[in-house]
C-alpha positions in Angstrom: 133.8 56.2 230.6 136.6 56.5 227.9 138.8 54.5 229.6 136.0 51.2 229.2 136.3 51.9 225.6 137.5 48.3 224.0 140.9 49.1 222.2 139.8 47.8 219.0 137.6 50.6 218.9 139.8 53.0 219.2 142.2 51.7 217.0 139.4 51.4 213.9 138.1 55.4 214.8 141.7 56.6 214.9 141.6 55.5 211.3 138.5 57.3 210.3 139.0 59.9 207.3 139.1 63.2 209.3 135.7 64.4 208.0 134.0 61.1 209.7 135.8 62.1 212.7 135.2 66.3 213.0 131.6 65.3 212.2 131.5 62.6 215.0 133.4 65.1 217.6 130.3 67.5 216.3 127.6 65.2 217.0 129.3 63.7 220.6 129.2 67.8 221.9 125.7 67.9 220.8 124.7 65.0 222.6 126.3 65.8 225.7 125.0 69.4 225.2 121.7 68.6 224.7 122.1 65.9 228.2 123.6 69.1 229.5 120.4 71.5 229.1 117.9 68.4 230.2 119.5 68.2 233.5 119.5 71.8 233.9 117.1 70.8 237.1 119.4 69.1 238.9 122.7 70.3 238.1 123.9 73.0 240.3 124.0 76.5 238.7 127.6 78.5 238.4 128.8 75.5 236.6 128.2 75.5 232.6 131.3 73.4 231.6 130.3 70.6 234.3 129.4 67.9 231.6 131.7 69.5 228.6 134.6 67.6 229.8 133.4 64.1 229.1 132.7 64.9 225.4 136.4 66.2 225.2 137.3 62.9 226.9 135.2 60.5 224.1 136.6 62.7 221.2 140.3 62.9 222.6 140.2 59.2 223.1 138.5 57.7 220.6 139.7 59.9 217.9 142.6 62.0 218.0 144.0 65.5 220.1 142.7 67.5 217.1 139.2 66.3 217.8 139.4 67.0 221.4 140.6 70.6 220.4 138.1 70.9 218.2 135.0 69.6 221.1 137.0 72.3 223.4 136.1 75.2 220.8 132.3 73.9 220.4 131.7 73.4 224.0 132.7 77.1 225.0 131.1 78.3 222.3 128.0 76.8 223.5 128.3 77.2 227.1 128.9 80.9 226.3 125.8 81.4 223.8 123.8 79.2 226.7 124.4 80.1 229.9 127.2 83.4 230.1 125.2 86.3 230.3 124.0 88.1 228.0 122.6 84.8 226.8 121.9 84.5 223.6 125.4 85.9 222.5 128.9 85.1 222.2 130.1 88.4 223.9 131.0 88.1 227.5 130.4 91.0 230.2 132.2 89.3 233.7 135.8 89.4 233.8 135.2 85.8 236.2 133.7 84.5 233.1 136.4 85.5 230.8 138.9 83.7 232.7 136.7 80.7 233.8 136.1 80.3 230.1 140.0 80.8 229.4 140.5 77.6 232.1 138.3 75.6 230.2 139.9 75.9 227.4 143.3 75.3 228.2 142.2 72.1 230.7 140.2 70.9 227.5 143.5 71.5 225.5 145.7 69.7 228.3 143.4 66.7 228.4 143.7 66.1 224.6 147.1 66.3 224.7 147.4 64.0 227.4 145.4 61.7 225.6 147.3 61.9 222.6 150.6 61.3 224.4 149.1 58.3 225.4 147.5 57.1 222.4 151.4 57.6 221.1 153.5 56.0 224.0 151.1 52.9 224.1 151.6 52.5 220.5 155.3 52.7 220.5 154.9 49.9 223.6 152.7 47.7 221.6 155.2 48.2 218.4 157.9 47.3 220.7 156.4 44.1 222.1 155.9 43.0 218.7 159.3 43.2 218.4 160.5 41.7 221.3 157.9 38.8 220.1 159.3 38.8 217.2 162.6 38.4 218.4 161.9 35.9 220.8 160.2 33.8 218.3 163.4 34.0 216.2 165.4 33.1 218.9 163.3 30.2 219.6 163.5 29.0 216.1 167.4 29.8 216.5 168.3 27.8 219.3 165.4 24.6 218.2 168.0 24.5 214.8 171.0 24.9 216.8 170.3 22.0 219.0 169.0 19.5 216.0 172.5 20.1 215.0 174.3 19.5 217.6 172.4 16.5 218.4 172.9 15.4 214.6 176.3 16.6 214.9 176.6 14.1 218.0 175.1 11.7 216.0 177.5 11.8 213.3 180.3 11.8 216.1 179.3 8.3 217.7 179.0 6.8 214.2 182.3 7.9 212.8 183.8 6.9 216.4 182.2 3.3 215.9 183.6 3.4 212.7 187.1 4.0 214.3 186.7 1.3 216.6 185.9 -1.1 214.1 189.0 0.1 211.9 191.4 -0.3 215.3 190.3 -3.5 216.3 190.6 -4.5 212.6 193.7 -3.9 212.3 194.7 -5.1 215.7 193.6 -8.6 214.6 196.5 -8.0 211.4 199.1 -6.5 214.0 202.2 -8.6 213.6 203.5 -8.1 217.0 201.9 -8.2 220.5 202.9 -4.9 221.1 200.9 -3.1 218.2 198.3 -5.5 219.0 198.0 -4.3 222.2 198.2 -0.3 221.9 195.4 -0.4 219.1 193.3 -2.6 221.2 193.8 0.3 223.9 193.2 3.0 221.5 189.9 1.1 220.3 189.0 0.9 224.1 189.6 4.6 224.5 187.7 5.7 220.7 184.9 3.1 222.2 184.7 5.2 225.6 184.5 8.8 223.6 181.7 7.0 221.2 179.7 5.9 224.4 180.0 9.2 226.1 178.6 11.4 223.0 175.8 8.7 222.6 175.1 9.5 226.0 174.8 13.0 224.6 172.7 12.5 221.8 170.2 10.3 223.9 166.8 11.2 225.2 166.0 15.2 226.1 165.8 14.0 229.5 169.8 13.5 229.8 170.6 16.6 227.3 167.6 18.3 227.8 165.8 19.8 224.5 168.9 22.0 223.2 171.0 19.2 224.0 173.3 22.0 225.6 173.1 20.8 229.3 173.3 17.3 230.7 171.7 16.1 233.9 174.3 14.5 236.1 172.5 11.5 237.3 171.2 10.7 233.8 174.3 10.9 232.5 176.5 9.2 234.6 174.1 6.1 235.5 174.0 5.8 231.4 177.5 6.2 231.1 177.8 3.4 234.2 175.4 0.9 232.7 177.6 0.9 229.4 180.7 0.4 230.7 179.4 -2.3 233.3 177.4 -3.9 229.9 181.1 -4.0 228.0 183.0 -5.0 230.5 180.6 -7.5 232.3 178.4 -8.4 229.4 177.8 -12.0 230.1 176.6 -11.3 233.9 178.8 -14.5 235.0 181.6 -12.2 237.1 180.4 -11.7 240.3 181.1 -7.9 240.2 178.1 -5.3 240.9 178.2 -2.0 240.2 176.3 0.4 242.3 175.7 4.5 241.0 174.7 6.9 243.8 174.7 10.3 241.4 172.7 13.7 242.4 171.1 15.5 239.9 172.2 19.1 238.7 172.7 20.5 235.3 176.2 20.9 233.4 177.0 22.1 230.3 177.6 19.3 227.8 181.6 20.6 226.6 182.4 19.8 230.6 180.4 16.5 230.7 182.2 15.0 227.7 185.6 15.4 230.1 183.8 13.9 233.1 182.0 11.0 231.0 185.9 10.1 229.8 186.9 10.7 233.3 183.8 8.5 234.8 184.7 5.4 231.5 188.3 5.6 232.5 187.7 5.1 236.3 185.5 2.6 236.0 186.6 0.6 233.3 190.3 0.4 235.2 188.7 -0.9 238.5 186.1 -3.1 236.7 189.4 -4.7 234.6 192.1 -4.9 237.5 190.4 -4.4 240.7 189.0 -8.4 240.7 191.1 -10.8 239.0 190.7 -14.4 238.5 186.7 -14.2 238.7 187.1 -12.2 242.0 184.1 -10.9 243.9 183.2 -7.3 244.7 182.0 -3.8 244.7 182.7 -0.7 242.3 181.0 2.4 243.9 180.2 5.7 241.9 179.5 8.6 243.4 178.9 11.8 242.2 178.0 14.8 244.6 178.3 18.6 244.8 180.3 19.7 248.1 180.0 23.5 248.3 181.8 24.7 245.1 182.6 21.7 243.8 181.8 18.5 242.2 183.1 15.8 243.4 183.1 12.4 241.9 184.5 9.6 243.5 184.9 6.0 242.2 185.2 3.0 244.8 186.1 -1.0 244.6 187.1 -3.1 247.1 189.5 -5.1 245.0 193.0 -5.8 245.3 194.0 -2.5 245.3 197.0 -0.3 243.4 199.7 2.0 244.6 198.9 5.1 245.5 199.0 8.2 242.9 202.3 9.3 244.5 204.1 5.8 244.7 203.3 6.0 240.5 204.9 9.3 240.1 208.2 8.0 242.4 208.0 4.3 240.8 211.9 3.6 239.1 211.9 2.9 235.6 210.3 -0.4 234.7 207.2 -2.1 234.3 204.2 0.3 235.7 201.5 -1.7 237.9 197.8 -2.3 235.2 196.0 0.5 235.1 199.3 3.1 235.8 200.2 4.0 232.0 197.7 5.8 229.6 194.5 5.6 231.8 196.6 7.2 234.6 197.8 10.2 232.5 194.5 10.6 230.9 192.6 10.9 233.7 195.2 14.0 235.4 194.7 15.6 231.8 191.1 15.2 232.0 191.2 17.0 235.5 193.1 19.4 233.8 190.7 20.2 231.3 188.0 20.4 233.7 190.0 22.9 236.2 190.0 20.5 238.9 192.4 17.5 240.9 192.4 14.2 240.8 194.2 11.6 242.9 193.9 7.9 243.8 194.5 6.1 246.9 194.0 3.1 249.2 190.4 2.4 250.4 190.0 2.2 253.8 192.1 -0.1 256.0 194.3 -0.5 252.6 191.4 -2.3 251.1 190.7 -1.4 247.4 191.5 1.8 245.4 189.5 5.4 245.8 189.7 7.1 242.3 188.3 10.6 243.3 188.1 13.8 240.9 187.1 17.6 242.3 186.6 20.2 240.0 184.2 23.5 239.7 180.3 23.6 239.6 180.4 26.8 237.7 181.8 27.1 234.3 184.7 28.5 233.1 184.9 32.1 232.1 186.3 30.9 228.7 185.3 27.8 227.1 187.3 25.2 226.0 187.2 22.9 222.6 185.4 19.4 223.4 187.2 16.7 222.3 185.4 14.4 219.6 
């Protein structure tokens, strides 16, 4: 059948010069002629275009329509010379015959330009899925160049940030007074927190992910954890422990960088002021989505600090640790993220709940990371 014909094939006879291909269209109709008069036997009689149709098939699908137009003409010819009477002659007595022969013709005609249509529309397809190959392919190379930058860019981010620390610190150690001393060591701390955040970022695919355009949550924050609890517990002698119960979903990285800041603050403030004088306890990270949401929550069971509210109603005066920059930076980093955050007493009193809600699906417009 034509249809079993391999497409290579038809796409090397298509290409034929047009002489190779009348000629073949010739020879196909004689073959099937000659098939046509041998089974004369068998085949029932009334029916002299019966086998005509599957030369018109081969020559419309393996060459073109004008072949098939062209193995329409020869096989009428020859069923007229053959088998309309008078035989012998192309001159045709029966009216039935006329118009039988007329049918054949025009089906033949139909059939190869059907065919044709065909050969066209699955050439335009294939033409088009080369391009959408193509495309893709582009796009592939594309995105593999935009994340090697941005995870060079990140790169690049968390040096110049060390950099910055070392520069604060520095020139803490030359302050003069206790005061400068003190607000460059805090901006060091915060540089140091942005620096650990994007080398979170720039880590392994399997926290960023090959693009390095989304973050998994659990990744990220257990890394971000583990760094904070190495900085601020380094020497394992404080009996403090740290314990991360994170879920896994994707986020886009411009959102993590605010949560990894809000997730360094948190912990950093309960891991400094939640357990004075070599105190023992808990700090408990969770991270979790509830509906809509994602909710993070951060947990000691230290000595506890005023509630958010009591902060915002305090009198002028000396602000309890933890209540000054940290504070404000973590309601601007809720902010940024479209969400709340608040802090209150643990349970019975006991301790201090940092907790931070904000949106599982990302903004409509994007905002500018920070770093």
């Amino acid at each position: 059948m034509p249809t079993a014909i391999p497409k290579a094939v038809i796409t090397r006879t298509r290409r034929w010069p047009r002489v190779a291909r009348v000629g073949a269209t010739v020879a196909i109709v004689a073959a099937v002629f000659v098939v046509r008069i041998a089974a004369d036997r068998i085949l029932p009689e009334g029916y002299p275009y019966l086998l005509s149709f599957i030369a018109i098939l081969i020559a419309a699908t393996v060459f073109d329509h004008t072949c098939g137009l062209i193995a329409t003409v020869l096989a009428g010819l020859l069923a007229d010379w053959f088998y309309l009477p008078p035989v012998g002659s192309l001159r045709i007595d029966s009216t039935g015959d006329i118009v039988g022969l007329c049918l054949f013709a025009v089906v033949g005609a139909a059939i190869s330009i059907t065919f044709e249509l065909l050969h066209r529309a699955l050439a335009d397809l294939q033409q088009a899925l080369a391009e959408v190959a193509a495309s893709h392919a582009s796009l592939k190379r594309s995105e593999e160049r935009r994340g090697l930058l941005l995870r060079e860019f990140r790169h690049r981010t968390r040096n110049d940030l060390h950099s910055l620390v070392a520069l604060l610190r520095l020139r803490a150690r030359a302050a003069r007074s206790d005061a400068a001393r003190e607000g460059l060591l805090e901006a060091s701390e915060h540089a140091m927190a942005l620096a650990r955040v994007h080398t979170q970022l720039a880590g392994s695919g399997e926290i960023a992910g090959d693009d390095g355009t989304e973050v998994d949550t659990r990744l990220f924050v257990q890394g971000l954890c583990d760094g904070v609890l190495a900085a601020q517990v380094g020497d394992g002698l404080r009996p403090v422990s740290l314990v991360v119960e994170a879920e896994s979903h994707k986020l886009d990285a411009e959102r993590a960088v605010y949560l990894g800041l809000m997730v360094n603050e948190a912990v950093t403030n309960a891991l400094k002021y939640a357990f004075p004088e070599e105190r023992a306890g808990v700090v408990h990270v969770r991270l979790f989505r509830s509906s809509n949401d994602f909710v993070l929550t951060v947990t000691d069971d230290g000595i506890g600090l005023p509630p958010e509210g009591e902060l915002m109603r305090a009198p002028p005066g000396p602000l309890p640790p933890g209540s000054g920059l940290g504070t404000r930076l973590m309601r601007a980093l809720a902010a940024q993220l479209r969400g709340t955050f608040s802090r209150h007493p643990g349970e019975g009193g006991q301790g201090t709940v940092a907790k931070l809600r904000f949106p599982s699906a990302p903004p409509a417009h994007p905002f500018r990371t920070p770093g």
